[in-house]
DRENDO-1510 file (C-alpha; in Angstrom, 1 decimal, always signed):
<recs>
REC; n; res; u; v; w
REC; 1; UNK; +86.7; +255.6; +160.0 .
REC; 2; UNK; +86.2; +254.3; +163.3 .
REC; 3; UNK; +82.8; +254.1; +164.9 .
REC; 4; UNK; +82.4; +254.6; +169.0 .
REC; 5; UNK; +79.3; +253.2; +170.6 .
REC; 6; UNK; +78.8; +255.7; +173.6 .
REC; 7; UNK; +75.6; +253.9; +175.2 .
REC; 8; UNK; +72.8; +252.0; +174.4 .
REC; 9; UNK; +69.6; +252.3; +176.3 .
REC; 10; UNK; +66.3; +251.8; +176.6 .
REC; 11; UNK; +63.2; +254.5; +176.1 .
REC; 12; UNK; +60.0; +253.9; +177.2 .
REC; 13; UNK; +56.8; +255.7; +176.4 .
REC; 14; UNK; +56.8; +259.4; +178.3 .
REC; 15; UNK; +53.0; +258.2; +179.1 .
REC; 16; UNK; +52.1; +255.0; +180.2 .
REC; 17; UNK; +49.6; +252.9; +177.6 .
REC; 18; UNK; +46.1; +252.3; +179.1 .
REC; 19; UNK; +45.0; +249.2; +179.9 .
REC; 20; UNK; +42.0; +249.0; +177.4 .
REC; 21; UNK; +45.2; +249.6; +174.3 .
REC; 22; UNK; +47.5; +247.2; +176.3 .
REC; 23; UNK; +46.7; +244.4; +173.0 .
REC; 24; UNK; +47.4; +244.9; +169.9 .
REC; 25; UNK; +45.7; +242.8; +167.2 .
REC; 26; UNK; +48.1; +241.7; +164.2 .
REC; 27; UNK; +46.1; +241.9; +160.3 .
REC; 28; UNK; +46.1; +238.8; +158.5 .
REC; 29; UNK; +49.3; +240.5; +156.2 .
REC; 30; UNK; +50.8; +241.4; +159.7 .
REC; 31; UNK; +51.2; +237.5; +160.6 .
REC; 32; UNK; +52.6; +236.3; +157.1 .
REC; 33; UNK; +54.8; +239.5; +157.2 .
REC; 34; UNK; +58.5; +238.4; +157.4 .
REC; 35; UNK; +60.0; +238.5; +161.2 .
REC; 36; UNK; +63.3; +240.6; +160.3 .
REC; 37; UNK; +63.9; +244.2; +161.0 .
REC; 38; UNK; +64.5; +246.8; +157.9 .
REC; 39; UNK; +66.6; +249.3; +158.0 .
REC; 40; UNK; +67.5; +252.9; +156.8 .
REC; 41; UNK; +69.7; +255.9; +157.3 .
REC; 42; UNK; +68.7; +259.3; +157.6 .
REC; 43; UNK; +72.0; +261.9; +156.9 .
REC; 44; UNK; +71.7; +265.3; +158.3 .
REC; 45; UNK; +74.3; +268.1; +157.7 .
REC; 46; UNK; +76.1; +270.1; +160.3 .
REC; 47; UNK; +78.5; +272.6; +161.5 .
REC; 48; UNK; +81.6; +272.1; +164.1 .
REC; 49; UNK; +80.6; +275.2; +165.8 .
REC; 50; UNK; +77.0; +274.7; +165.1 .
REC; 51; UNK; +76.0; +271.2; +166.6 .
REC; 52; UNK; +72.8; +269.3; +165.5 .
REC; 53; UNK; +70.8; +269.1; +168.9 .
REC; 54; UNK; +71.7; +266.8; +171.7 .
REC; 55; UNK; +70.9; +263.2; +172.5 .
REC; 56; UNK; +68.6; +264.5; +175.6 .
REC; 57; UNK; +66.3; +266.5; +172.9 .
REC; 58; UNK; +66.0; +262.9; +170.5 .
REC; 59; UNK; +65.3; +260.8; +173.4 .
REC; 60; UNK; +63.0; +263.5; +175.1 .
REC; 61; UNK; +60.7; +263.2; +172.1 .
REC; 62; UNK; +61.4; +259.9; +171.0 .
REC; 63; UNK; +60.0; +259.1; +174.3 .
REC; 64; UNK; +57.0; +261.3; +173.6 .
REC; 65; UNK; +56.1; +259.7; +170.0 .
REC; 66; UNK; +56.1; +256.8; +171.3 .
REC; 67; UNK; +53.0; +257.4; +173.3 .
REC; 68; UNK; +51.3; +257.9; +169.7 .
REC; 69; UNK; +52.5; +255.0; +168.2 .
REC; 70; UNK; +52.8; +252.6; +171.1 .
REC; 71; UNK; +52.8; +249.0; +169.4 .
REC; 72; UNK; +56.4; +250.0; +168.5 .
REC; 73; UNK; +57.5; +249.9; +172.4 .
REC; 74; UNK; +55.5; +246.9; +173.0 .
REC; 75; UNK; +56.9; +243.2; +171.9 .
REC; 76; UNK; +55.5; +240.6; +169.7 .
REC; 77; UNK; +53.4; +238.4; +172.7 .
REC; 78; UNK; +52.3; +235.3; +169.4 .
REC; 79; UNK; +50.9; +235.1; +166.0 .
REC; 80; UNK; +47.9; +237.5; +166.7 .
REC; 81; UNK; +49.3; +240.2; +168.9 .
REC; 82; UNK; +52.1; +242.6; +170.6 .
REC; 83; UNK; +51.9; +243.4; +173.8 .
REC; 84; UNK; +51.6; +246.6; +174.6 .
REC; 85; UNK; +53.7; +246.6; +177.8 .
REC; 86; UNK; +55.8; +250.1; +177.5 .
REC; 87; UNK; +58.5; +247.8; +177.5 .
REC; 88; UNK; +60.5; +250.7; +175.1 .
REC; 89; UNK; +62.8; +250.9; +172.2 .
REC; 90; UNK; +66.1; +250.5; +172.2 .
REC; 91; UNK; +68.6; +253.9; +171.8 .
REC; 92; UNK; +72.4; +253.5; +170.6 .
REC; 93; UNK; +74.4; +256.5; +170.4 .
REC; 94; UNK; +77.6; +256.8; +169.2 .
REC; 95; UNK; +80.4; +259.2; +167.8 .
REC; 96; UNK; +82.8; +258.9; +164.7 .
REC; 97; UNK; +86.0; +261.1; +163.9 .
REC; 98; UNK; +85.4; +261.6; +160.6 .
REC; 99; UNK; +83.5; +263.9; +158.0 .
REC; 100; UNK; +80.0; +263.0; +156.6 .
REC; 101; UNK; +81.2; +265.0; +153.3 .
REC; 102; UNK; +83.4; +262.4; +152.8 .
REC; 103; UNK; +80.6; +259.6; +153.0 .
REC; 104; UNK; +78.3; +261.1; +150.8 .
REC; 105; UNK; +80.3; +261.8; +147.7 .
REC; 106; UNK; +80.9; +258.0; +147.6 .
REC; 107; UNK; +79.3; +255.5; +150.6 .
REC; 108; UNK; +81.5; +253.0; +151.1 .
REC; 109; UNK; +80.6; +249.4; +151.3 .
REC; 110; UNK; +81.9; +248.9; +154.7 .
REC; 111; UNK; +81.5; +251.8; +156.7 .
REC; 112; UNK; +77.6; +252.5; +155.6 .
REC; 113; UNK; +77.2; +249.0; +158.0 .
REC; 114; UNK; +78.6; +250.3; +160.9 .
REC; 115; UNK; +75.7; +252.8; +161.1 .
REC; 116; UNK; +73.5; +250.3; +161.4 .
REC; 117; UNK; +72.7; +248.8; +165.0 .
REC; 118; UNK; +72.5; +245.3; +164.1 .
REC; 119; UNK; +73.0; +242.9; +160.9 .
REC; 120; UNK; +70.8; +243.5; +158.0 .
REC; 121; UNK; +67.8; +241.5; +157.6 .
REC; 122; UNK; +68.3; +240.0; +161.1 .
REC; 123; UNK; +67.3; +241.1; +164.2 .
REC; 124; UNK; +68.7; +242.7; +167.3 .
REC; 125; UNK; +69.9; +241.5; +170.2 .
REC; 126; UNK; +67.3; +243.4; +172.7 .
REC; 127; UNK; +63.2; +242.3; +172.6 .
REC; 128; UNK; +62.5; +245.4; +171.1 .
REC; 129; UNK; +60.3; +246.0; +167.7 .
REC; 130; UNK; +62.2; +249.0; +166.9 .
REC; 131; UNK; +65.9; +250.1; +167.7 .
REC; 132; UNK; +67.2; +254.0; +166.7 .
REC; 133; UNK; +71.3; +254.8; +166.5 .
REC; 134; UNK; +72.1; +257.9; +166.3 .
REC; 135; UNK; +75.9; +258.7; +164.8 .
REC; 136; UNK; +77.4; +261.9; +165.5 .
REC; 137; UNK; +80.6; +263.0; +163.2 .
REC; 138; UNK; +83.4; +265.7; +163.9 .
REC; 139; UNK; +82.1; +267.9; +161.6 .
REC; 140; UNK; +78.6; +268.3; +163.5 .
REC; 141; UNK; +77.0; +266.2; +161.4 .
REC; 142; UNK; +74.9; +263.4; +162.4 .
REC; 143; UNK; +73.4; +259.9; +160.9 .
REC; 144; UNK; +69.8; +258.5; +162.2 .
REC; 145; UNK; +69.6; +254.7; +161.3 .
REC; 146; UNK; +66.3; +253.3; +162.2 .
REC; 147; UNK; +65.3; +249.6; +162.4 .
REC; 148; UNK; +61.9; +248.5; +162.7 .
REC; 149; UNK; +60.3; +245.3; +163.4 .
REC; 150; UNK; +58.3; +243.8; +159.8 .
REC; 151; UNK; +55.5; +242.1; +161.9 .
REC; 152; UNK; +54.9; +245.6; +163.4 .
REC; 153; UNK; +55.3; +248.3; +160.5 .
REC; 154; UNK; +55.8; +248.4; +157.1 .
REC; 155; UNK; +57.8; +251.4; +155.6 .
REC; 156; UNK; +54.9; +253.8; +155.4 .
REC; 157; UNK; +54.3; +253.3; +159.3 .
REC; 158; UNK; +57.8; +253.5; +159.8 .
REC; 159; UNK; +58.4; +257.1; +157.8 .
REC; 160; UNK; +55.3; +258.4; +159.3 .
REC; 161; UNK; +56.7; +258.0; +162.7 .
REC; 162; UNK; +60.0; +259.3; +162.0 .
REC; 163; UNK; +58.5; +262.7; +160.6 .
REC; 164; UNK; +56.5; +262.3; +163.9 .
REC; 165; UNK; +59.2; +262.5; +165.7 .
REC; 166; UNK; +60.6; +264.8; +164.4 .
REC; 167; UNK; +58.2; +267.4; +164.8 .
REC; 168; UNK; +58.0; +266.5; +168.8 .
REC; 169; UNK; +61.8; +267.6; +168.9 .
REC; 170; UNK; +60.6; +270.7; +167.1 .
REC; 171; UNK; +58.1; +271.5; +170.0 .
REC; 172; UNK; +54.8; +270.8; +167.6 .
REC; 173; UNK; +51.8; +269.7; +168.9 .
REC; 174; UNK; +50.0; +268.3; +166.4 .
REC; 175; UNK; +50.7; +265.1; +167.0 .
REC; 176; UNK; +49.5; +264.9; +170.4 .
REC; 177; UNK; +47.0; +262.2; +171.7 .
REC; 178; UNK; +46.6; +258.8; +169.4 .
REC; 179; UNK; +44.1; +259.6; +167.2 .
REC; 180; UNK; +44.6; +258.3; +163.4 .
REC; 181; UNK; +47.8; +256.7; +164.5 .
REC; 182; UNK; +46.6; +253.1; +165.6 .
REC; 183; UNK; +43.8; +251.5; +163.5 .
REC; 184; UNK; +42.8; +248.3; +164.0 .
REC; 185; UNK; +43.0; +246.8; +160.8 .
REC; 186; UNK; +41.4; +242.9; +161.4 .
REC; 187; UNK; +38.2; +244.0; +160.0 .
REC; 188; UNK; +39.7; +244.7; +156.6 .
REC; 189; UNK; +42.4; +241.9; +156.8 .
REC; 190; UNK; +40.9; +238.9; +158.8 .
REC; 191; UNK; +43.7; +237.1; +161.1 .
REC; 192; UNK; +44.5; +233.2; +159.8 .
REC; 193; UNK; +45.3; +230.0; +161.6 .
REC; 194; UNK; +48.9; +229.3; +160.1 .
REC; 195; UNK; +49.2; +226.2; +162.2 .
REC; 196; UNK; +52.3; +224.2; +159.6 .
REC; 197; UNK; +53.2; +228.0; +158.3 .
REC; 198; UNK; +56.9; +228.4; +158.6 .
REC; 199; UNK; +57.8; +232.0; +158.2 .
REC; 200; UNK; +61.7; +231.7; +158.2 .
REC; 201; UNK; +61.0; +228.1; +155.3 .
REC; 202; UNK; +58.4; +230.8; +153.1 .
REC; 203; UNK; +61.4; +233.6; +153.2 .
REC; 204; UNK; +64.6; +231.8; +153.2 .
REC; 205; UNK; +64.7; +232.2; +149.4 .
REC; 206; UNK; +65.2; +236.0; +150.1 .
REC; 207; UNK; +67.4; +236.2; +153.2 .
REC; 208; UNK; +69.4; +232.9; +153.3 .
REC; 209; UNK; +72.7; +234.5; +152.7 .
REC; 210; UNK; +74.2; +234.0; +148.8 .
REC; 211; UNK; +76.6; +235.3; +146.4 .
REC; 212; UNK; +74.6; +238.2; +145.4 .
REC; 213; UNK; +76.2; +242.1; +145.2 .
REC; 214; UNK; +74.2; +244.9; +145.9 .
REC; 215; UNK; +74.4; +248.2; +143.6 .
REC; 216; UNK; +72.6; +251.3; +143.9 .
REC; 217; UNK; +71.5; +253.4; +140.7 .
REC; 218; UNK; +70.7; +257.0; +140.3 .
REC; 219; UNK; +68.0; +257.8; +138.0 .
REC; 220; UNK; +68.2; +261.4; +137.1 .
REC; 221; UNK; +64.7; +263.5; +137.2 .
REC; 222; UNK; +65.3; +265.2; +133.8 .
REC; 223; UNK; +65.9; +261.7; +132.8 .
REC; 224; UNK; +62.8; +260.3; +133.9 .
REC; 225; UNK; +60.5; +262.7; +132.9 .
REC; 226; UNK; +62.0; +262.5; +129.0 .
REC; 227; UNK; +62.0; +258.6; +129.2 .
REC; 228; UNK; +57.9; +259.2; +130.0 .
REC; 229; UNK; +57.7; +261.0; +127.2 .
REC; 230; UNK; +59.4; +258.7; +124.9 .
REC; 231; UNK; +57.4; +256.0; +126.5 .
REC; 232; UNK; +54.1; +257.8; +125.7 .
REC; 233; UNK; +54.5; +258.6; +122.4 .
REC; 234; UNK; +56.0; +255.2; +121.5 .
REC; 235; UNK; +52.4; +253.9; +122.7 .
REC; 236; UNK; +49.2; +252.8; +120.8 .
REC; 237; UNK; +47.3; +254.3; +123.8 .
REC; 238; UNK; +49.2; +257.5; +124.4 .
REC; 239; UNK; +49.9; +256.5; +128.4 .
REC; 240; UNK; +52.7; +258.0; +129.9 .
REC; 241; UNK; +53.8; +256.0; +132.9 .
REC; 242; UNK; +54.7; +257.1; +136.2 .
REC; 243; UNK; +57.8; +257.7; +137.8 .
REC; 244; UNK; +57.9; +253.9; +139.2 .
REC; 245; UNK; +57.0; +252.6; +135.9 .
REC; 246; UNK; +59.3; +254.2; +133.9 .
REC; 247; UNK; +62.3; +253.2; +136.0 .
REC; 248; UNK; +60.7; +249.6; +136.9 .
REC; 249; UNK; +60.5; +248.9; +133.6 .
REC; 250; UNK; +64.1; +249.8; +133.0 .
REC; 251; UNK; +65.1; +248.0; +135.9 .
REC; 252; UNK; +63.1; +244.8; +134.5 .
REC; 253; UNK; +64.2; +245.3; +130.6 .
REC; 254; UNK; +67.6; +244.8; +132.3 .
REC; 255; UNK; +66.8; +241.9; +134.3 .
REC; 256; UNK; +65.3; +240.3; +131.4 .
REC; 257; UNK; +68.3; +241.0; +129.3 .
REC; 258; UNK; +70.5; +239.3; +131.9 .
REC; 259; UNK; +68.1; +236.6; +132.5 .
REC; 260; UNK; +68.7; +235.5; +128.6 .
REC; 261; UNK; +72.3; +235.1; +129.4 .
REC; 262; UNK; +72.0; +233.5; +132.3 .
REC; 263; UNK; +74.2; +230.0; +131.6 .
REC; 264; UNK; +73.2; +228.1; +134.7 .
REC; 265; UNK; +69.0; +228.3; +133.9 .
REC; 266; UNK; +67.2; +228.1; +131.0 .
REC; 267; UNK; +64.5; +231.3; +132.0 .
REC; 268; UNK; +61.5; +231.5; +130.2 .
REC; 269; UNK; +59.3; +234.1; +132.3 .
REC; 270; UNK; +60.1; +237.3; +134.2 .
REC; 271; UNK; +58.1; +237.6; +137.0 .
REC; 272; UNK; +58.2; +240.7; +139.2 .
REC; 273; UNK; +55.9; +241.2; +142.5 .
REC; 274; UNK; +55.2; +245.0; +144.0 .
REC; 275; UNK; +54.0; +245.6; +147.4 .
REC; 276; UNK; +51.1; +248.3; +147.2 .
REC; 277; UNK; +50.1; +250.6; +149.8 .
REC; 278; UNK; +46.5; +249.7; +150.9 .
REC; 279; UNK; +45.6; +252.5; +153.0 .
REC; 280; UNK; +44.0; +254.5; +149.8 .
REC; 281; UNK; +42.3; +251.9; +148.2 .
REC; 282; UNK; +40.0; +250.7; +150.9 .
REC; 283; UNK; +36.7; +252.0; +150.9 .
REC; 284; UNK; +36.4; +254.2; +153.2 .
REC; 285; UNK; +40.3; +254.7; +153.1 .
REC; 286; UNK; +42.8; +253.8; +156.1 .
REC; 287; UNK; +44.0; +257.0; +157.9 .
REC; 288; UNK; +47.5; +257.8; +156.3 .
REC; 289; UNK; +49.2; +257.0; +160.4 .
REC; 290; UNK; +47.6; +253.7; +160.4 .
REC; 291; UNK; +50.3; +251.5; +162.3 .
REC; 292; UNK; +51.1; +247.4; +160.6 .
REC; 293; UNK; +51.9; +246.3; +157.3 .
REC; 294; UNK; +48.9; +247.9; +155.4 .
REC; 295; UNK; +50.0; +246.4; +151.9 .
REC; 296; UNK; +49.5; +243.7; +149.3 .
REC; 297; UNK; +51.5; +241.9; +147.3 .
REC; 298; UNK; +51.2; +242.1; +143.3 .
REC; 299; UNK; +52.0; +240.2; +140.6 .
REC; 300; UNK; +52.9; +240.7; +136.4 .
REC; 301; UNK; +54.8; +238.2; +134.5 .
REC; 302; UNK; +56.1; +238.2; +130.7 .
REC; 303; UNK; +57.7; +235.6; +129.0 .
REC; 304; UNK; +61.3; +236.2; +127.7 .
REC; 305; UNK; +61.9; +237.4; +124.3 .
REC; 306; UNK; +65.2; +238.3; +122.7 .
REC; 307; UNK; +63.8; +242.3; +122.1 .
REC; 308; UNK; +62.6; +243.9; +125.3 .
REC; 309; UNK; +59.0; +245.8; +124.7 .
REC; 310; UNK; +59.2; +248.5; +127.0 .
REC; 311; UNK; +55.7; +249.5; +126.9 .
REC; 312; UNK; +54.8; +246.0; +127.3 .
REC; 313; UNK; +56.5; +245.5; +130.5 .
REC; 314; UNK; +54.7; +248.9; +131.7 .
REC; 315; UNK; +51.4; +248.1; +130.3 .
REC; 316; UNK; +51.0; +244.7; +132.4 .
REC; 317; UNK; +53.0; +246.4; +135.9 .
REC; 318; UNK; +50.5; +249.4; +135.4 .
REC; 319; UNK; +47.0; +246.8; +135.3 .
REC; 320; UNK; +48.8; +244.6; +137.9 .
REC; 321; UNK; +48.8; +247.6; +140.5 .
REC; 322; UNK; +45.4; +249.2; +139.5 .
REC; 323; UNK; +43.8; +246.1; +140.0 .
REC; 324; UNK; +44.6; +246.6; +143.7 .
REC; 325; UNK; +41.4; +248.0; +145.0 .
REC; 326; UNK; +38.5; +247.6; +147.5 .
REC; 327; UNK; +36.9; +244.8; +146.1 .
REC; 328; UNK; +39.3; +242.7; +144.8 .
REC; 329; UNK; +41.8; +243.3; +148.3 .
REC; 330; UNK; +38.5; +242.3; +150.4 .
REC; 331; UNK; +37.7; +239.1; +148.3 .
REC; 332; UNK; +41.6; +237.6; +148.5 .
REC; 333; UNK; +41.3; +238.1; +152.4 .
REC; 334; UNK; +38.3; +236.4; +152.4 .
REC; 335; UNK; +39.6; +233.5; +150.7 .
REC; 336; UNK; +42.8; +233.6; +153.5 .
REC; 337; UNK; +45.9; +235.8; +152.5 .
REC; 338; UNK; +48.4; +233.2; +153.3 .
REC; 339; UNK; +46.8; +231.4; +150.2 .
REC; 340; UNK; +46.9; +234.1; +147.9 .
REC; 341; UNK; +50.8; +234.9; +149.0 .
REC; 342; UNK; +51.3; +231.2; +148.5 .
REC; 343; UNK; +50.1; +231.4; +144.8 .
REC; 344; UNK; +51.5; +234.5; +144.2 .
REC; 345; UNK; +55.0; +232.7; +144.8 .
REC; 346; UNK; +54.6; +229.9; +142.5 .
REC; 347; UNK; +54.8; +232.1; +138.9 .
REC; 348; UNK; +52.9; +231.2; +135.5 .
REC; 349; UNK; +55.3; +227.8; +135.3 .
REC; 350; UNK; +55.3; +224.6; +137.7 .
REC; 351; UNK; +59.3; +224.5; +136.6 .
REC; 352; UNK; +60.1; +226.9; +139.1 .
REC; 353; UNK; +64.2; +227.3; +137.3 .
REC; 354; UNK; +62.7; +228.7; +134.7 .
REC; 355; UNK; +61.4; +231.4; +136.3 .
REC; 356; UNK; +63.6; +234.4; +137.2 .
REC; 357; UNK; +61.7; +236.7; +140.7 .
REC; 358; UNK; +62.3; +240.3; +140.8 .
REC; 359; UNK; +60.7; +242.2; +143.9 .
REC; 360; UNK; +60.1; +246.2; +143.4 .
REC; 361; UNK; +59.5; +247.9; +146.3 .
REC; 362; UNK; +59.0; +251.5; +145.8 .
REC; 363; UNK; +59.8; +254.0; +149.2 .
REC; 364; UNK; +58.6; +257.2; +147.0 .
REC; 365; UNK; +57.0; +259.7; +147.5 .
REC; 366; UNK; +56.7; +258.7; +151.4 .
REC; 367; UNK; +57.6; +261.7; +153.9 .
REC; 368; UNK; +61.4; +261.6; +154.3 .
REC; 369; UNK; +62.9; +263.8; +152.7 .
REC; 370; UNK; +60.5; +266.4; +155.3 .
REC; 371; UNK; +61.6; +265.1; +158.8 .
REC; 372; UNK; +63.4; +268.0; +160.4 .
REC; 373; UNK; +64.1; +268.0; +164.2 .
REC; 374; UNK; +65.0; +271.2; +164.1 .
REC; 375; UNK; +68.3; +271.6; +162.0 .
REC; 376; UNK; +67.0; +271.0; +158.7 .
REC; 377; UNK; +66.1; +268.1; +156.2 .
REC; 378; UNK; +68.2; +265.1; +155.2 .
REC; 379; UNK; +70.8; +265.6; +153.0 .
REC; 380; UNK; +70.6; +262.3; +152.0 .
REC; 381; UNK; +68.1; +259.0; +153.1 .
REC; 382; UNK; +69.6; +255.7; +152.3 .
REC; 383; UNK; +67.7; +252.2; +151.9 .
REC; 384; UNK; +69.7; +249.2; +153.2 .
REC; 385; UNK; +69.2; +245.6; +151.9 .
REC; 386; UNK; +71.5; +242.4; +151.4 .
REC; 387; UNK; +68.0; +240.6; +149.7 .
REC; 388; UNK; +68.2; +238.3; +146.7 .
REC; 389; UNK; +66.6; +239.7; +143.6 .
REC; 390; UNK; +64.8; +242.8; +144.7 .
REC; 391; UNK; +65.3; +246.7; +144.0 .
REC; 392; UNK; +64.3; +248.9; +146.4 .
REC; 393; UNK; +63.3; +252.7; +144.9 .
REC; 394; UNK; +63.5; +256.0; +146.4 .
REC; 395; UNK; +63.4; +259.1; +145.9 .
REC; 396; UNK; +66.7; +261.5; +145.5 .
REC; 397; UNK; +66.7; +264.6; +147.6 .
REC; 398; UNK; +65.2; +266.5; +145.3 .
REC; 399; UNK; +62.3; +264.3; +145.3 .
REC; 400; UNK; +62.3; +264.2; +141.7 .
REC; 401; UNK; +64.8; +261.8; +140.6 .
REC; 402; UNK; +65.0; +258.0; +142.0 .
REC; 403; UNK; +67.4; +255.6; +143.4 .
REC; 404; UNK; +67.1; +252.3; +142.8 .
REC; 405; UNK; +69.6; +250.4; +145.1 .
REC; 406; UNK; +69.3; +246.5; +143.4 .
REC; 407; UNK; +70.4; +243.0; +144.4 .
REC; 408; UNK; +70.9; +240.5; +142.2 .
REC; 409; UNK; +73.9; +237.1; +141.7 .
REC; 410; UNK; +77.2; +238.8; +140.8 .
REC; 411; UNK; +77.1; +237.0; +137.1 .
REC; 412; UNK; +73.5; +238.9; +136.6 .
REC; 413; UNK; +74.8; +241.8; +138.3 .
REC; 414; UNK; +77.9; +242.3; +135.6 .
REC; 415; UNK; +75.2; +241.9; +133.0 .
REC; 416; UNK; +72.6; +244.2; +134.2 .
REC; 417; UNK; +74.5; +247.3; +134.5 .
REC; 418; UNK; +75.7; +247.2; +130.8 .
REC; 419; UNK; +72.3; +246.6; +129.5 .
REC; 420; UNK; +71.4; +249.8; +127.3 .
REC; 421; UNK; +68.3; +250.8; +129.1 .
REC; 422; UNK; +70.6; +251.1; +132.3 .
REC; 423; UNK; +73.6; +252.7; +131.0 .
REC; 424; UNK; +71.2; +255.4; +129.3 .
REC; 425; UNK; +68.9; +256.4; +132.2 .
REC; 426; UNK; +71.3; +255.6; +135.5 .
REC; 427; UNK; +74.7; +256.7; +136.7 .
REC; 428; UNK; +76.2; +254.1; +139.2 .
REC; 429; UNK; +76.8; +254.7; +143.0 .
REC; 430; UNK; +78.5; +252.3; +145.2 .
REC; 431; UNK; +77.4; +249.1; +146.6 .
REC; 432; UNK; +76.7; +248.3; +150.5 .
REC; 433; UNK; +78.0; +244.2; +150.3 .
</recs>
């Protein structure tokens, strides 16, 4: 299938910012957050006769959101601020001849990238912190890709604006003014000097591009709930994990497994790090619309062993993310959060090829499978990455069940998806790279 950009243009905020919002202060995690755009698609199912609403209605109140959540049409001004200038967000449009039945029985590698405005884990040709293409098939069904700027939002801003959106084109008013949207978040992460901080030298492990394939796996919700079972009664303390735990240890008993194998290293510790929504643990709590990267980094490592303990692997993820509260978030930003990112990164070993990194970054139970602009929910929302070593985990459509889409070398990719823990729990979808 061939894709047809119509236009691309830009939308500005249907109300100009006042003067008194015109800065925006970046947190502490804002300024160490990587500079790339991420990047996801939203499917929604039409009719030939029947057409999803028209570009005029999404830009309309695209326009209009955008007056709640403003930093998005500003641009990054340094290393403490955006500019709040209405400058606006950039708006592609364009038309395929094809059927989005056809895409969703099996994405292809190929033409799931043309949806996407600009190369993954780059950024876009436009000074914008957040670009929108909208994808319009013959059938009457439509795609939504959004990409949003890292130092600006992290995925929790970025759902909560999309379902914003969304209810503007629905004609809802209850997201007018900007209360609860903006928060100001410096007091809780303090901004750093990173005078000799390179962002693209502290990242390039994860974006320089490398012989890596990308895979995505279905965990089935049946599935998941009778692996927490087995998991809880096969432990001494009778815990039965969540949803994310059960399938993150999975997805690390595989990695281990492949690890072992691994000819070219001789790993000796697994060491997976989990970005954790802040907003609830601070004391008092963020507002649930707060706009920036509102998340910490944390870490569990094991050594490893020829027989992969399950519960093990959940026990240490579980006391690695409940140690993520008040107290402990306020006392590493007090001691500077680019230090604490720095020691997360070394691992429990100074020989850093004996270590093999695994990033889990979990997408559930976030709102987007209940954005509806008027034609119904997403069929399907798809999570985009060409990252080294990371799976990213949503949820299916149901909202029960998870995918897991996972990017790992090619030689540790063969051996993952043949490890036993895999083939049991997840059925296989297609790749992106």
């Amino acid at each position: 299938m061939e894709i047809n950009i119509v236009s691309t243009e830009i939308i500005k905020p249907s109300s100009p910012t006042p003067p008194h919002l015109r800065t925006h202060k970046l947190s502490g995690i804002d300024q160490v957050s990587t500079d790339c755009f991420f990047q996801f698609i939203l499917f929604f199912s039409g009719e030939a006769n029947s057409p999803i609403k028209s570009s005029g209605v999404l830009k309309q109140s695209l326009s209009k959101a955008l007056t709640r959540y403003y930093p998005l049409a500003g641009r990054v001004k340094d290393e403490v601020s955006v500019d709040c200038d209405d400058y606006g967000v950039a708006f592609v449009e364009a038309r395929v001849a094809g059927e989005l039945s056809d895409i969703l029985k099996q994405p292809n590698d190929g033409f799931l990238l043309k949806l996407v405005p600009f190369k993954l884990n780059n950024k876009p040709d436009l000074p914008v912190s957040l670009i929108i293409q909208t994808t319009y098939f013959s059938c009457g069904s439509m795609a939504i890709c959004a990409g949003f700027s890292h130092t600006i939002a992290d995925i929790s801003t970025a759902a909560n604006f999309i379902k914003c959106w969304a209810s503007i084109a629905c004609g809802s008013n209850i997201y007018n003014g900007t209360a609860d949207a903006i928060s100001d978040c410096t007091s809780f992460f303090p901004q750093q000097n990173l005078s000799g901080f390179s962002k693209s030298s502290f990242y390039r492990a994860y974006f320089e591009p490398t012989e890596n394939i990308t895979k995505r796996f279905i965990f089935d919700g049946e599935k998941i709930a009778a692996l927490r079972d087995k998991r809880r009664d096969e432990s001494s303390s009778g815990y039965r994990p969540t949803r994310f735990e059960a399938v993150s240890s999975l997805i690390l008993g595989g990695l281990m497994t492949a690890a072992r194998e691994e000819d070219e290293f001789n790993y000796r510790y697994l060491v997976a790090r989990t970005p954790v929504n802040l907003r609830s643990k601070m004391n008092p709590p963020l507002p649930e619309l707060s706009i920036g990267n509102i998340v910490q980094l944390t870490t569990a490592n094991w050594p490893i062993e020829k027989t992969v303990d399950y519960n093990k692997l959940i026990e240490k993820l579980h006391e690695s993310i409940v140690l993520i509260n008040d107290e402990y978030v306020r006392k590493v930003h007090a001691g500077g959060y680019l230090n604490y990112m720095k020691s997360s990164m070394e691992g429990p070993s100074t020989d850093v090829n004996s270590i093999k990194n695994i990033t889990i970054t979990s997408w559930m139970r976030l709102p987007f499978y209940q954005v509806d602009f008027g034609w119904g929910k997403p069929t399907r929302v798809v999570s985009l990455t060409n990252s080294n070593d990371i799976a990213m985990l949503l949820d299916t459509p149901d909202e029960k069940g998870i995918e897991a889409l996972v990017g790992l070398s090619k030689k540790e990719m063969a051996k993952f998806e043949q490890d036993p823990g895999i083939l049991a729990y997840a059925s296989t979808g297609t790749g992106l790279l």
